[in-house]
C-alpha positions, -999 to +999 in steps of 0.1 A: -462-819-706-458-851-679-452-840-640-412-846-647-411-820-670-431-796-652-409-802-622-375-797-647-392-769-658-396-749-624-362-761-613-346-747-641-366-712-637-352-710-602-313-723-613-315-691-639-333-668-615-302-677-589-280-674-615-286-638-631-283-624-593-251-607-594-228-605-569-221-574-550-192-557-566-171-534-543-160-501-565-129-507-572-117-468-578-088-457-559-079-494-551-047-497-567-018-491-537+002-462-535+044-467-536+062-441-519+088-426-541+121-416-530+140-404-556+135-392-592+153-424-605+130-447-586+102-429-607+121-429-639+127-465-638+092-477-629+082-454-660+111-470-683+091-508-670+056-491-682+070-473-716+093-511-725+070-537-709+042-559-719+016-541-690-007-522-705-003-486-689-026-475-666-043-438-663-044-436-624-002-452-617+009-428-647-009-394-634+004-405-596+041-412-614+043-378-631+030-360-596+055-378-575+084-369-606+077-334-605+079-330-567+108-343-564+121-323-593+110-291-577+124-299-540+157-309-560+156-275-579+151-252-546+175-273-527+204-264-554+188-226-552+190-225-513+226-241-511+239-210-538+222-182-522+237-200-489+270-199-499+268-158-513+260-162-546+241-134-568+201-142-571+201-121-605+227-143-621+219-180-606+209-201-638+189-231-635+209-259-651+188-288-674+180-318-660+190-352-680+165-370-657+137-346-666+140-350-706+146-390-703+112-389-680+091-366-708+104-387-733+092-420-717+059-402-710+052-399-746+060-433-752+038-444-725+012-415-745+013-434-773+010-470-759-020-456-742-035-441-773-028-472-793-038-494-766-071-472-763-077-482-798-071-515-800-097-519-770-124-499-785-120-520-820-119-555-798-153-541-778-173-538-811-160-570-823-168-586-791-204-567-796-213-578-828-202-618-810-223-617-783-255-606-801-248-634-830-248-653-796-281-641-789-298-646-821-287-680-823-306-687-788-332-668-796-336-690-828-331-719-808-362-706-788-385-708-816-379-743-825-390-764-791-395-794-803-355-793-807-347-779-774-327-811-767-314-820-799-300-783-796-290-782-760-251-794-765-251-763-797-267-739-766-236-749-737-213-747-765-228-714-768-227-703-731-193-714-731-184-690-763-200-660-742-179-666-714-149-664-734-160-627-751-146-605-723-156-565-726-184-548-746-186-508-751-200-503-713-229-482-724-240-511-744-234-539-714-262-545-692-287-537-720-265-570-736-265-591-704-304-588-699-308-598-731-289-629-730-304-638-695-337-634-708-334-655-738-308-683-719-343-682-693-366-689-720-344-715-733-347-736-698-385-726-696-388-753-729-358-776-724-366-812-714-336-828-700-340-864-689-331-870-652-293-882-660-284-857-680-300-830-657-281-849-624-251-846-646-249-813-647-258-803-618-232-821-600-205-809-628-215-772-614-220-785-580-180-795-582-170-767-597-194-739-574-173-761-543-140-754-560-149-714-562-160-712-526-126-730-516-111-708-534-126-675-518-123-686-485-086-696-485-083-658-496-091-649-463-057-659-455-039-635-483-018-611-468-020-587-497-057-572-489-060-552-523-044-587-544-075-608-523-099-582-532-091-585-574-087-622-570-122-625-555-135-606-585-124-628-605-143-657-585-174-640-589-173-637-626-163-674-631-191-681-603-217-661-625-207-679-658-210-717-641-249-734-646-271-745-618-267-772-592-297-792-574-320-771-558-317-781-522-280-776-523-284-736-544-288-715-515-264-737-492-237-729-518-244-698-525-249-689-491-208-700-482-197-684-512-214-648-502-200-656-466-161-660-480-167-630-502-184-608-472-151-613-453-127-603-481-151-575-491-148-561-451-109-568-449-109-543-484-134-519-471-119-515-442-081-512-453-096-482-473-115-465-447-084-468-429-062-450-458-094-425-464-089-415-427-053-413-432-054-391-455-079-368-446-058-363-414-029-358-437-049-331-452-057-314-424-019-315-416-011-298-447-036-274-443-020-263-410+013-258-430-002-242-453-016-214-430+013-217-410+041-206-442+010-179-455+012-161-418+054-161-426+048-149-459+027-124-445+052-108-419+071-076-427+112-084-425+128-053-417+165-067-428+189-099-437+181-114-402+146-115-404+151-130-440+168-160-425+153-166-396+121-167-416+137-186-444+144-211-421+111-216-404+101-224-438+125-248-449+116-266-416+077-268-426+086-281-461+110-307-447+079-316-426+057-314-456+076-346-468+070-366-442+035-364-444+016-390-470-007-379-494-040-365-493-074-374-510-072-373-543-092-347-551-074-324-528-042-338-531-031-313-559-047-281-546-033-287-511-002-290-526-001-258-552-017-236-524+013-248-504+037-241-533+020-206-540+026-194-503+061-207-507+068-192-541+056-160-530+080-154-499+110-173-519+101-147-550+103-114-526+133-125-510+148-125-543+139-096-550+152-085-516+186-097-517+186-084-557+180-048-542+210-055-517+234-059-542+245-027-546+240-018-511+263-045-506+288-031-530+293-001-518+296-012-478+325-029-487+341-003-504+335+016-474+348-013-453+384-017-476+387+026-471+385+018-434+411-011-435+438+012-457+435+039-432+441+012-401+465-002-419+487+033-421+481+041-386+488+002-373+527+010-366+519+047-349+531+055-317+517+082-314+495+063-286+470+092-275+458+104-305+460+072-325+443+055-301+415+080-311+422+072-343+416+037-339+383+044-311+370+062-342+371+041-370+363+013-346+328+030-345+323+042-382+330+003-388+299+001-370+277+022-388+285+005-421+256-019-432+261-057-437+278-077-468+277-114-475+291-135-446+320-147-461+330-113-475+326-099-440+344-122-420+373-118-442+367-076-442+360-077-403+396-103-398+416-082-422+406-051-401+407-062-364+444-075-374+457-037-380+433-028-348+452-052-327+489-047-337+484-010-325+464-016-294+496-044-286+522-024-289+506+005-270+493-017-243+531-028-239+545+005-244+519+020-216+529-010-188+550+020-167+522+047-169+497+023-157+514+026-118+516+068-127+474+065-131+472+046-095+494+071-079+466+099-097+437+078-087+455+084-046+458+118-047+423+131-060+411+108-036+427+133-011+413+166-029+377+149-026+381+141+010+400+174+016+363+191-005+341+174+018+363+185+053+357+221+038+320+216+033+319+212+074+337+251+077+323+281+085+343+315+071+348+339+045+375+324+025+357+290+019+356+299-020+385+306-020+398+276-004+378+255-029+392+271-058+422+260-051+418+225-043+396+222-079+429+237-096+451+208-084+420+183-091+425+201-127+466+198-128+463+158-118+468+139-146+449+104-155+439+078-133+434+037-143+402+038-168+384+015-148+383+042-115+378+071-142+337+074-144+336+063-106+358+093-093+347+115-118+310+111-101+322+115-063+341+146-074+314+167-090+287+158-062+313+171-037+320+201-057+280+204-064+270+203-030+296+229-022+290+252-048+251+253-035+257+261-001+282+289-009+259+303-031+231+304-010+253+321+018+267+344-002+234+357-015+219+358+025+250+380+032+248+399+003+209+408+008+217+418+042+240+439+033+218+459+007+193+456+032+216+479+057+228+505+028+193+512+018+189+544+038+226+562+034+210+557-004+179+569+005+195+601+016+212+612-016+183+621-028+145+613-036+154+596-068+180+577-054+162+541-046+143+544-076+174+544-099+190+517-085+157+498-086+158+507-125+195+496-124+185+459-107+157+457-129+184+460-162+203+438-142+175+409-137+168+407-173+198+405-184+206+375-160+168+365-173+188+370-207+218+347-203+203+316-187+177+314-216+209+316-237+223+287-217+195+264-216+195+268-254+224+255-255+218+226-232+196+212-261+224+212-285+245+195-264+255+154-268+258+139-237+265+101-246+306+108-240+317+115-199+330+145-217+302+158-231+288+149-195+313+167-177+306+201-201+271+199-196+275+194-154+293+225-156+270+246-177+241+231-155+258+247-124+268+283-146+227+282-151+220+277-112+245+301-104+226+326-129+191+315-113+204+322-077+216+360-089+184+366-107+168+351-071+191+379-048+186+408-076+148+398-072+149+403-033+168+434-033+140+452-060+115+439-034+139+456-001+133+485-023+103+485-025+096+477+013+120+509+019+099+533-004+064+527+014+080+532+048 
């Protein structure tokens, strides 16, 4: 072998050592972009283009298409629920209607099934053919190997036969880098015994010079493409067509090489980065979801004690899944657990107030029976005029209205209307019937004014007849007839703590003159005879306990008593002041036993 051929030699072991260094290949998983869908028929018709067109259907853009279908299908579905139960209707007899969109979507899926499967097919049969090419491809090298002294008769048969490997595209992957170091090795040994003359070796390397140039044009204008993930597949492309292209002269390989990997490093970083950026976006939308999530579980989780707490909570969710929308899509790996644990929490507090509302059905039922009863009897008591006791009438059904449980809305606004009508026709006409008896009341309202002030001038006296005297002043109070409603609870309260205060002082008087009294007849007792005192200690002692007797029986009483009307306030007032009265006997009894008993030891 001369020096020339030992230099070709070692030129052409460094061109193939270059050339079997692949490029670095950025994973390309989760790099296809993501369209936001809108609406089920934006969906449906990017299916129909997949099912009808020439693109072969991929796994990834089919699973995302039938995600993105269904969750629009289901929003669509509890939207049409929400509005029904909104507007009154029955839970137990709302029907969920089919959907033409749905079948025409699970038909185009199976086509697009079927494409796949065939498509599947028809790749796995091309693979093995392509297989069995590419190691014909090999033996023939590897033939050409053992016959050196025809390496150059044979060298245009091996390019023809690099250039046939190019054009065999995919293997069966578990067989292709097994394949590719193969066909490196034996494309090495080739150029270990080829001896090209100087032209013919010039030739080609500027041939791959010009078109190594042309690549790394190429990859650096990409750094210009708008479309990050479109520069990222293009520049793929570039390698491969890099990889397949022979050597150039060896003091311009690493120069070229070296501004190809610089235009690649660029589009690599602009794809690396656009997909960090997504990554982060979507873990934050995660965490997003997970915070609704939590948030519609702690509503589910709340007791509702009635219809009110229903909606209000019904609402707050609705609100969270409008916001749910909004937000972009998780990881993939998450992005379908996030979003049934959402659905499960929402399920379960949209399935148990169903059942709710179910369970109020006949609760509803039977309030507005009781509701209609109510309006009849208005209705008949509407043209009374009878005022007084119809006006109780009315006062009364007023407040059994208001013990009756809800209905639907619409129902009871039209129940509540229909019954306020009959309410209000009576409560005219007796409000312009009653015009004249409303000056009557004022002239009323004047003169127990002047019983009260004529009470508290007697509470200044001093005399015997003062009980007397306020007897009769609480007997005209009595015969005075109504006063203006709005003065009634106001007069009603100065007059009792008048008559209170009045009632207390004369019975604390009346006792200290009373004592006194049995205090001075003690001794013409005493001198009846020895057991004189002590029977009418005996009798004041049957006395006590039977005054003991009757206030128990009072306070008793008391406890039955209902004091939410001024009625019922005014009866209790008085039985209050019957017991006190009681107390302050049992009190001047108590002293006289004791006056006795002061008499006796003396």
């Amino acid at each position: 072998m001369d020096s020339q051929d030992k230099i070709l030699e070692q030129e052409v072991k460094q061109e193939v050592s270059q050339e079997v260094e692949a490029p670095e290949v950025v994973n390309e998983e989760e790099a296809q972009p993501r369209k936001v869908y809108e609406t089920k028929a934006e969906v449906l018709r990017r299916v129909q283009d997949i099912a009808h067109g020439e693109e072969a259907p991929q796994k990834e853009e089919v699973d995302y298409l039938k995600t993105a279908f269904y969750k629009l299908h289901i929003a669509e579905r509890e939207a049409k629920l929400k509005a029904y139960l909104d507007a009154g209707g029955d839970p137990e007899q709302y029907v969920i209607t089919p959907d033409e969109d749905e079948e025409k979507f699970k038909a185009e899926m199976g086509i697009i099934k079927e494409r796949r499967a065939k498509i599947f097919k028809e790749q796995e049969a091309e693979k093995q053919e392509n297989l069995v090419k590419k190691l014909a491809i090999i033996d023939k090298i590897k033939a050409m190997i053992t016959t050196p002294e025809d390496a150059n008769k044979n060298y245009q048969d091996f390019k023809t036969l690099q250039q046939q490997w190019r054009e065999i595209k995919n293997v069966p992957a578990e067989k292709a880098n097994e394949l590719w170091r193969n066909y490196q090795l034996y494309v090495e040994q080739f150029y270990d015994m080829l001896r090209l003359n100087s032209e013919a070796r010039e030739y080609d390397f500027k041939k791959n010079k010009e078109q190594k140039e042309r690549l790394c044009k190429a990859a650096e204008d990409l750094a210009e493409e708008e479309d990050v993930i479109s520069a990222f597949h293009q520049l793929q492309k570039l390698h491969q067509e890099y990889r397949e292209i022979g050597p150039v002269a060896k003091e311009l390989r690493e120069e070229i090489w070296n501004r190809f990997k610089a235009a690649s490093t660029i589009i690599n970083k602009r794809h690396q980065q656009h997909f960090e950026g997504v990554r982060a976006k979507e873990e934050d939308n995660l965490a997003r979801k997970t915070a609704l999530c939590e948030k519609v579980e702690a509503i589910a989780a709340k007791e509702n004690k009635g219809s009110g707490d229903w909606e209000k909570h019904t609402k707050e969710i609705i609100d969270i899944q409008t916001e749910w929308k909004t937000i972009g899509f998780a990881p993939q790996k998450m992005n379908v657990k996030i979003f049934e644990r959402f659905r499960a929490a929402c399920d379960d507090f949209f399935g148990r107030k169903a059942e709710y509302f179910k369970g109020l059905k006949d609760t509803f039922k039977d309030n507005a029976e009781k509701k209609r009863a109510l309006i009849e009897k208005a209705k008949a008591l509407q043209d009374s005029t009878d005022w007084k006791s119809t006006g109780d009438k009315f006062i009364a059904l007023q407040k059994e209205w208001k013990t009756i449980g809800i209905v639907p809305k619409k129902l009871g606004d039209q129940l509540w209307a229909e019954f306020l009508s009959a309410c209000n026709k009576f409560f005219e006409a007796r409000n312009a019937a009653g015009a004249g008896q409303r000056n009557e009341e004022h002239a009323n309202l004047d003169k127990k004014r002047e019983v009260i002030e004529k009470l508290k001038a007697i509470a200044q006296e001093t005399g015997d007849n003062i009980q007397e005297k306020v007897q009769k002043l609480v007997e005209e109070y009595n015969a005075i007839g109504h006063v203006p409603f709005k003065e009634k609870d106001k007069i009603f309260e100065e007059y009792h703590a008048v008559l209170d205060k009045l009632y207390k002082d004369l019975n604390i008087s009346v006792a200290k003159r009373r004592l006194n009294n049995f205090k001075q007849n003690l001794k013409q007792v005493a001198e009846r005879g020895e057991n004189a005192l002590d029977n009418e200690r005996a009798r004041l002692f049957r006395q006590y306990e039977t005054l003991k007797q009757e206030v128990q029986t009072y306070e008793n009483n008391l406890g039955f008593l209902n004091a939410s009307s001024k009625k019922g306030n005014s009866l209790i007032d008085e039985m209050n002041r019957k017991v006190q009265k009681l107390k302050d006997d049992m009190n001047l009894v108590r002293e006289k036993i004791k006056a006795i008993d002061a008499q006796n030891q003396e």
